[in-house]
PyMOL CGO cylinders between C-alpha atoms (Angstrom):
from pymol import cmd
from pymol.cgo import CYLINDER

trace = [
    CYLINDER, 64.22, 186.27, 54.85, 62.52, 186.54, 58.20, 0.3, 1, 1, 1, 1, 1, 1,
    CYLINDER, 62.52, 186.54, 58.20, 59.08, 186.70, 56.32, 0.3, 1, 1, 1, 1, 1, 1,
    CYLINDER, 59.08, 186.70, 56.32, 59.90, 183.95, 54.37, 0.3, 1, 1, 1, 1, 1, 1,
    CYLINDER, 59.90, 183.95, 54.37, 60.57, 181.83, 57.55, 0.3, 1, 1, 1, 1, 1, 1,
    CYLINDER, 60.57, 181.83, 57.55, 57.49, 183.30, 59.43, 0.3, 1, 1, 1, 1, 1, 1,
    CYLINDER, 57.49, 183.30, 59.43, 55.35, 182.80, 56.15, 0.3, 1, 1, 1, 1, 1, 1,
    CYLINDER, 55.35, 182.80, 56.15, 56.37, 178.96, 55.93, 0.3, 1, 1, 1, 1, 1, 1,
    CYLINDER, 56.37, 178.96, 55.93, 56.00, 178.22, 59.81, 0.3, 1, 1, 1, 1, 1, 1,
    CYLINDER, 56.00, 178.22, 59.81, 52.46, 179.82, 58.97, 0.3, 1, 1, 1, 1, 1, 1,
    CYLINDER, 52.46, 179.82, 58.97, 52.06, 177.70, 55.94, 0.3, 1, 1, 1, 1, 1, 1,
    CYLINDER, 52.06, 177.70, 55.94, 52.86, 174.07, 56.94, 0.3, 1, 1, 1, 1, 1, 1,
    CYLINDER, 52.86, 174.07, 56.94, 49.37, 172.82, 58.59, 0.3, 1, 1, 1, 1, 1, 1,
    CYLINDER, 49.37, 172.82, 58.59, 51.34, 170.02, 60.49, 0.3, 1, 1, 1, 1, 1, 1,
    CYLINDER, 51.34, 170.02, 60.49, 54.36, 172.23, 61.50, 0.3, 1, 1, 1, 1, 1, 1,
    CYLINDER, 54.36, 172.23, 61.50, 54.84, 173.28, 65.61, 0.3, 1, 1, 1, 1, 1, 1,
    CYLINDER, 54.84, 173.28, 65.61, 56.53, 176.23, 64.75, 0.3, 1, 1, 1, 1, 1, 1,
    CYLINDER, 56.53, 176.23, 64.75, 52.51, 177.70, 64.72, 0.3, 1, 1, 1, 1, 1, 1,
    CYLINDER, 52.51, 177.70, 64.72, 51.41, 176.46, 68.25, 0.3, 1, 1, 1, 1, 1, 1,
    CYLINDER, 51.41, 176.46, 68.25, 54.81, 176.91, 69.69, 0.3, 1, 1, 1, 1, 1, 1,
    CYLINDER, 54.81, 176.91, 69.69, 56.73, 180.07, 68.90, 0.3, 1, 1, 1, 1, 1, 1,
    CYLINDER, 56.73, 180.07, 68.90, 59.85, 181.10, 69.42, 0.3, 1, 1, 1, 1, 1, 1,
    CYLINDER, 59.85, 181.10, 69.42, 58.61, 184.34, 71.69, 0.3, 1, 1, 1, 1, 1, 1,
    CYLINDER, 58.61, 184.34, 71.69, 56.61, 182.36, 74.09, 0.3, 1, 1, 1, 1, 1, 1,
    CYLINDER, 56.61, 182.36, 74.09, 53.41, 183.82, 73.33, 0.3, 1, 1, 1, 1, 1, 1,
    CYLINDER, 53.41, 183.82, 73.33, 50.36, 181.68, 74.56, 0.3, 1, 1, 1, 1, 1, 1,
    CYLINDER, 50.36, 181.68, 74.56, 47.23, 181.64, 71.80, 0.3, 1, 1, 1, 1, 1, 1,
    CYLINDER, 47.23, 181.64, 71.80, 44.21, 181.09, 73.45, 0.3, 1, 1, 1, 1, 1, 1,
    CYLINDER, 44.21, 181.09, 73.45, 40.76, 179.83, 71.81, 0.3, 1, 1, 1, 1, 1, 1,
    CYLINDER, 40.76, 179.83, 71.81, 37.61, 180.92, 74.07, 0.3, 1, 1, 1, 1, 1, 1,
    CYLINDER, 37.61, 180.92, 74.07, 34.08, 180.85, 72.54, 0.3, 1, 1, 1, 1, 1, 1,
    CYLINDER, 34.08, 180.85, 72.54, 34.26, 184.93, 72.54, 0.3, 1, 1, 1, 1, 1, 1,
    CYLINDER, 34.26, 184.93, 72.54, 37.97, 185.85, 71.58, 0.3, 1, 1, 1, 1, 1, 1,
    CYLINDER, 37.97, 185.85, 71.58, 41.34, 184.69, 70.77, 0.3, 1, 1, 1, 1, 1, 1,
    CYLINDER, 41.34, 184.69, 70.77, 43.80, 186.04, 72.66, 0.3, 1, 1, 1, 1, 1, 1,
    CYLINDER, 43.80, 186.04, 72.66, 47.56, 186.25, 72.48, 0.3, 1, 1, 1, 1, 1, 1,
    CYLINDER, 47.56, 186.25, 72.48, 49.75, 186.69, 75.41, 0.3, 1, 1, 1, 1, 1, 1,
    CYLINDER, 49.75, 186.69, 75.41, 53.36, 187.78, 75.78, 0.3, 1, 1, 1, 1, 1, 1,
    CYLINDER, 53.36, 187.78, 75.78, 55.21, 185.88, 78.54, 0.3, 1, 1, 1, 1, 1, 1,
    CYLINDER, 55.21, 185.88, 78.54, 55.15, 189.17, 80.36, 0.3, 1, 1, 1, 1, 1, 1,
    CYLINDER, 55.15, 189.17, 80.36, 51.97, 189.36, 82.91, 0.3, 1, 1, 1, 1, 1, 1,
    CYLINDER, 51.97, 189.36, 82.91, 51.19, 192.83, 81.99, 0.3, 1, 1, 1, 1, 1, 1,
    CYLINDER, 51.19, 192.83, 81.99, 51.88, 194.31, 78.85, 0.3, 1, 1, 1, 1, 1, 1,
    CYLINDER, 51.88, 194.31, 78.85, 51.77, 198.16, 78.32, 0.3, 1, 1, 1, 1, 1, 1,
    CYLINDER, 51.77, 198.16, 78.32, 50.73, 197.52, 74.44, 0.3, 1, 1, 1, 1, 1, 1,
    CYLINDER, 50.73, 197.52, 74.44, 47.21, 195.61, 73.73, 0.3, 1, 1, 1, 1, 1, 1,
    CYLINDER, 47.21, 195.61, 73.73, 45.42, 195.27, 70.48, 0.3, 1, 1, 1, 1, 1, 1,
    CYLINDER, 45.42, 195.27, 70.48, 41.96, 194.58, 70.11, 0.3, 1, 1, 1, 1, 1, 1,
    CYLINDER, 41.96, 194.58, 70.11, 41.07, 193.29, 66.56, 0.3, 1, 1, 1, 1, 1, 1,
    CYLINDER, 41.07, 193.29, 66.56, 37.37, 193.10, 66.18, 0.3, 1, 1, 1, 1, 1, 1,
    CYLINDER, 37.37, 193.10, 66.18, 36.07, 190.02, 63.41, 0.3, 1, 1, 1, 1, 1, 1,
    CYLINDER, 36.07, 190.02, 63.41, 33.49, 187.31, 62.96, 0.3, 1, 1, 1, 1, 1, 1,
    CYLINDER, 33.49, 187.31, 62.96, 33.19, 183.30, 61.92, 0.3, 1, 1, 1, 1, 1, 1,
    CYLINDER, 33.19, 183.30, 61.92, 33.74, 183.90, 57.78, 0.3, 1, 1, 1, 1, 1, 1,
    CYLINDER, 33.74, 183.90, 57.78, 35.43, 187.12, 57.26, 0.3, 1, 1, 1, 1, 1, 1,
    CYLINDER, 35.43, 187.12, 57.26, 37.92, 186.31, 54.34, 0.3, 1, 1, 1, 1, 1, 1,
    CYLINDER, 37.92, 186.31, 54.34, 39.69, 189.82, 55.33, 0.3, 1, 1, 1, 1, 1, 1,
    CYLINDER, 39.69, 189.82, 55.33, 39.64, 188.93, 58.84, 0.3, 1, 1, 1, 1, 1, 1,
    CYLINDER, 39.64, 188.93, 58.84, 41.19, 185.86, 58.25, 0.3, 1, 1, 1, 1, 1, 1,
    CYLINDER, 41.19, 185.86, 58.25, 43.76, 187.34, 56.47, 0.3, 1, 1, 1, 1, 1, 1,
    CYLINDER, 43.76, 187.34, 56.47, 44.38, 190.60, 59.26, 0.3, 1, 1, 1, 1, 1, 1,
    CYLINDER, 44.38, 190.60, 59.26, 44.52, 187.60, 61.63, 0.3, 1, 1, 1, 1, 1, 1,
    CYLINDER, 44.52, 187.60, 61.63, 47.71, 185.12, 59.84, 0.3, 1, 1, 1, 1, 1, 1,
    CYLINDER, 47.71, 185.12, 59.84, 49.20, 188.59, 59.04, 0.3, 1, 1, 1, 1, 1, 1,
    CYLINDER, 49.20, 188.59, 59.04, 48.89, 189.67, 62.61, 0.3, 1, 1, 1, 1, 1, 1,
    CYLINDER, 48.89, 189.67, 62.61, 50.22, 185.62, 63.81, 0.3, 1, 1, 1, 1, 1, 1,
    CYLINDER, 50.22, 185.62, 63.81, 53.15, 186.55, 61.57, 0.3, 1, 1, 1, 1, 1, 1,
    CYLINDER, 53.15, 186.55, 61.57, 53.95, 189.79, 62.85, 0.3, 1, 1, 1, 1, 1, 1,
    CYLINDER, 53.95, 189.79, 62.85, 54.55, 188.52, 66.32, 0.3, 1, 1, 1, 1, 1, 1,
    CYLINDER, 54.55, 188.52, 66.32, 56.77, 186.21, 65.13, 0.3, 1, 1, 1, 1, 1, 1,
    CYLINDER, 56.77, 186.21, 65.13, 59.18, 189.08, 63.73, 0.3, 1, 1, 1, 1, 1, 1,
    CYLINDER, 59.18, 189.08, 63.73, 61.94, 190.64, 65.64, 0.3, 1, 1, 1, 1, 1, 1,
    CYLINDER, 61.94, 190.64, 65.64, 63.69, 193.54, 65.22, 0.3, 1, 1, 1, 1, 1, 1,
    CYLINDER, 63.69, 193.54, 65.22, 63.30, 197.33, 65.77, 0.3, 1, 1, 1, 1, 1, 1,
    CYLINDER, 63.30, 197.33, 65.77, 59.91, 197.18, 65.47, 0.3, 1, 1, 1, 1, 1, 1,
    CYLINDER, 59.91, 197.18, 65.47, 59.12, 194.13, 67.44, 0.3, 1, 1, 1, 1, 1, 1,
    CYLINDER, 59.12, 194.13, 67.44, 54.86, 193.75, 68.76, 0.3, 1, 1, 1, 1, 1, 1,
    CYLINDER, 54.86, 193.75, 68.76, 56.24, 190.50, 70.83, 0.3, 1, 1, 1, 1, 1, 1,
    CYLINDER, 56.24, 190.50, 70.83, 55.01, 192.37, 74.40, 0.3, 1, 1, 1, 1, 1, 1,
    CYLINDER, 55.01, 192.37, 74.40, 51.86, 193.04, 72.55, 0.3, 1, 1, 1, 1, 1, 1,
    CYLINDER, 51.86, 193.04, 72.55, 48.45, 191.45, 74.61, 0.3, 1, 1, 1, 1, 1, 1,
    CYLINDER, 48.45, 191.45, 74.61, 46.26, 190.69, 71.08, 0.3, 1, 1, 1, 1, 1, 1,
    CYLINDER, 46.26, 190.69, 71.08, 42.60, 189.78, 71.60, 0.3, 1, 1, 1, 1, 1, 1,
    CYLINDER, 42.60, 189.78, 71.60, 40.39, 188.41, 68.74, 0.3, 1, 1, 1, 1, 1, 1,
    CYLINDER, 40.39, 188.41, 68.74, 36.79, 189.59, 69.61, 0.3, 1, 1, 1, 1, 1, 1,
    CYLINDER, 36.79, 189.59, 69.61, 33.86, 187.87, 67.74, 0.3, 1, 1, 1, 1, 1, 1,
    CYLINDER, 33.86, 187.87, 67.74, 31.07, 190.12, 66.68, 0.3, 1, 1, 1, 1, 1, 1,
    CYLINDER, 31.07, 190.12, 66.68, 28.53, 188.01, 66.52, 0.3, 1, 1, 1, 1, 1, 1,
    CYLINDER, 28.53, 188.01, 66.52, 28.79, 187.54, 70.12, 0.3, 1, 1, 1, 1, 1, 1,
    CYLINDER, 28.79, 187.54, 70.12, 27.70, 191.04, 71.50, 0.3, 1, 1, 1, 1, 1, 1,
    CYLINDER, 27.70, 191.04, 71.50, 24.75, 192.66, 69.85, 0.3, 1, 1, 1, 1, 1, 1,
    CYLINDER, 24.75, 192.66, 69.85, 26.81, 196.42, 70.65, 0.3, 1, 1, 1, 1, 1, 1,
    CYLINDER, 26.81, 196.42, 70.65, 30.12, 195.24, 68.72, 0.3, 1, 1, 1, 1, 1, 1,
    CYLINDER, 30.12, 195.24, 68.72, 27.97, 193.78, 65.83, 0.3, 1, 1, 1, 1, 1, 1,
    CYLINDER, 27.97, 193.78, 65.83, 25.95, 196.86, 65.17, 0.3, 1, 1, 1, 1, 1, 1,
    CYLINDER, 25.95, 196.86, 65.17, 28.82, 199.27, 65.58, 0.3, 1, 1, 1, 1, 1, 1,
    CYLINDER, 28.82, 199.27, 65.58, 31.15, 196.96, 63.42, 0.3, 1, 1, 1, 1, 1, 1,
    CYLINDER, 31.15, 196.96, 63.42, 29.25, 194.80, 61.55, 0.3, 1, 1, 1, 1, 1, 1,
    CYLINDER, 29.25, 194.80, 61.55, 29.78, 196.85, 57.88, 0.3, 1, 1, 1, 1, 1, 1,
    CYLINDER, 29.78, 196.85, 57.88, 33.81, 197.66, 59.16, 0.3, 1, 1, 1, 1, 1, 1,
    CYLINDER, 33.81, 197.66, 59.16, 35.50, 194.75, 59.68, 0.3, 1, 1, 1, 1, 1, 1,
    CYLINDER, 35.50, 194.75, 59.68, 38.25, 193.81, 60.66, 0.3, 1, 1, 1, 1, 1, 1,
    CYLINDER, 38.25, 193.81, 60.66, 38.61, 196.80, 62.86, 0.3, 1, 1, 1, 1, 1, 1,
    CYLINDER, 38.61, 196.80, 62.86, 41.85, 196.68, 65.04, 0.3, 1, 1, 1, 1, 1, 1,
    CYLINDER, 41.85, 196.68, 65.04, 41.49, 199.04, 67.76, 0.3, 1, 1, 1, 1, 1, 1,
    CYLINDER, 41.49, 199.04, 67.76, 44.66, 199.87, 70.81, 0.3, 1, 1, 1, 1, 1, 1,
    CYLINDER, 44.66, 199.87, 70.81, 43.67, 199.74, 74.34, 0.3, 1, 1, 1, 1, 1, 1,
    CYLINDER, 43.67, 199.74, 74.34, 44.98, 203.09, 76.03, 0.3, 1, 1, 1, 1, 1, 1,
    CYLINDER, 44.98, 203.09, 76.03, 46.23, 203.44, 79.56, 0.3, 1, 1, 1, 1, 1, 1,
    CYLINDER, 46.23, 203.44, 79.56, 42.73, 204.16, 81.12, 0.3, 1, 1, 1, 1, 1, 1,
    CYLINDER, 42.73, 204.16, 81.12, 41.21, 201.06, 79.32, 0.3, 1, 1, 1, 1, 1, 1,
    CYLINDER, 41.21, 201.06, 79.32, 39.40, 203.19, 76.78, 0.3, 1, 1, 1, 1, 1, 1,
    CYLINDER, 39.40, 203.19, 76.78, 39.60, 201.66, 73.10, 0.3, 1, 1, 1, 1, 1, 1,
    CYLINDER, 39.60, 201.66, 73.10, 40.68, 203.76, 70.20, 0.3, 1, 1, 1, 1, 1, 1,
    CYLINDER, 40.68, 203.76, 70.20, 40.36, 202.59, 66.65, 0.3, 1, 1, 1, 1, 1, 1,
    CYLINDER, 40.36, 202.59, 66.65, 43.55, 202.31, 64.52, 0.3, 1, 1, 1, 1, 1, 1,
    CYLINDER, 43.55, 202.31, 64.52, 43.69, 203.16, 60.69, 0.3, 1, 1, 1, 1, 1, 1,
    CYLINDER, 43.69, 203.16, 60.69, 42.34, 199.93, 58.64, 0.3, 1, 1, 1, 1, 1, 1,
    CYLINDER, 42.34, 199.93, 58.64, 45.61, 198.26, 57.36, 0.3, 1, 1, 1, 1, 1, 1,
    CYLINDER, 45.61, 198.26, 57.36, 44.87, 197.75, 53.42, 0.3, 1, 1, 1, 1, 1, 1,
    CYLINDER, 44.87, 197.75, 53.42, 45.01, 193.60, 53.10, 0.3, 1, 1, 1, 1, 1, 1,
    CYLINDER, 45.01, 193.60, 53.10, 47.99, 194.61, 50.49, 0.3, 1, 1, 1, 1, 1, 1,
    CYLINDER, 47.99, 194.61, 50.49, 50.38, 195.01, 52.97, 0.3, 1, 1, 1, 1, 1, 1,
    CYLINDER, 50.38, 195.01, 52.97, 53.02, 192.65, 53.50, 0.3, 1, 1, 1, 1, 1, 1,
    CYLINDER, 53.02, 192.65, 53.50, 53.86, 191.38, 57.14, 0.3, 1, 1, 1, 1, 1, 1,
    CYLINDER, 53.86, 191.38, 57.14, 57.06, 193.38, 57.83, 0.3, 1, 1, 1, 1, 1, 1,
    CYLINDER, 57.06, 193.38, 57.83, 54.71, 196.28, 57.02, 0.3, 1, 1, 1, 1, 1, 1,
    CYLINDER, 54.71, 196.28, 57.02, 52.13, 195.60, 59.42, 0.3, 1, 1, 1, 1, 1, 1,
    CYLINDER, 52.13, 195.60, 59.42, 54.49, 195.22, 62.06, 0.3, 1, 1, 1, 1, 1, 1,
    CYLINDER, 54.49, 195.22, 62.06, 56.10, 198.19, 61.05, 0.3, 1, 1, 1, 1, 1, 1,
    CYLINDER, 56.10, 198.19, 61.05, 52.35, 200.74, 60.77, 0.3, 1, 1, 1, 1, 1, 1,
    CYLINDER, 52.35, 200.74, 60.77, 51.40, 198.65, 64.48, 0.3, 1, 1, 1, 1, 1, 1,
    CYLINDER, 51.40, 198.65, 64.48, 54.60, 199.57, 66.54, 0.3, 1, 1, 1, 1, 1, 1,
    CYLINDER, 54.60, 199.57, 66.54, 54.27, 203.25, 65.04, 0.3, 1, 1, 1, 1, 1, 1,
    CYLINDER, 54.27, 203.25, 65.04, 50.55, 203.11, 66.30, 0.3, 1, 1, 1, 1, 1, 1,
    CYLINDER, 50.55, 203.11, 66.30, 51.44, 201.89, 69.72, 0.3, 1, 1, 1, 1, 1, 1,
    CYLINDER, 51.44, 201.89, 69.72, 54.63, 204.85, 70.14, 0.3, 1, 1, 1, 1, 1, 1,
    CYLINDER, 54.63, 204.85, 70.14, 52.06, 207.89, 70.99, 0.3, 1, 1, 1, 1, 1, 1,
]
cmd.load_cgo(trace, "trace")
């Protein structure tokens, strides 16, 4: 039921359930990255999900993602810091992701990145949520 709600709120271009959620997370649109911001100023949990300008399976990571923070439960991301980081706009992340993306990496305590297992584009919301809290536990 949740999804359903989530998925609709997604799916309604002139809905303001998108821009303004329920968890007061803050989207931001910079020329480099979209970020997502808890209400929290410092979150233990960040994501890094690496893409580029007309990746259909970056697109689809990224509503999947936009859904996921919408979710509650035991397996909440809401205090998750998300940043969206264009390729094509840093010759290093290009060549080492150009042939892997989306790659959706966690930031660890001493700011070093490391890359999480690609999500298959099969699973469902609830199940991304649920394979991106596990990720974020050790």
């Amino acid at each position: 039921m949740a999804i359903a709600a989530a998925t609709m709120a997604l799916a309604r271009p002139t809905s303001t359930a998108f821009l303004t959620t329920t968890h007061r997370a803050n989207w931001v649109f910079t020329p480099f990255a979209l970020s997502h911001s808890s209400s929290s100023s410092k979150s233990s949990r960040a994501l890094i999900l690496y893409s580029k300008p007309g990746c259909c399976l970056c697109d689809g990571l990224k509503e999947k993602l936009q859904a996921a923070f919408l979710l509650s439960g035991p397996d909440s991301i809401h205090n998750v810091d998300l940043q969206i980081r264009d390729i094509t706009t840093n010759p290093e992340w290009e060549k080492a992701y150009q042939y892997e993306i989306p790659v959706l990496a966690r930031v660890l305590s001493d700011g070093t990145e490391e890359t999480l297992p690609r999500l298959s584009p099969r699973l469902g919301v609830e199940m991304v949520q649920k394979k991106i809290a596990a990720a974020l536990k050790h």
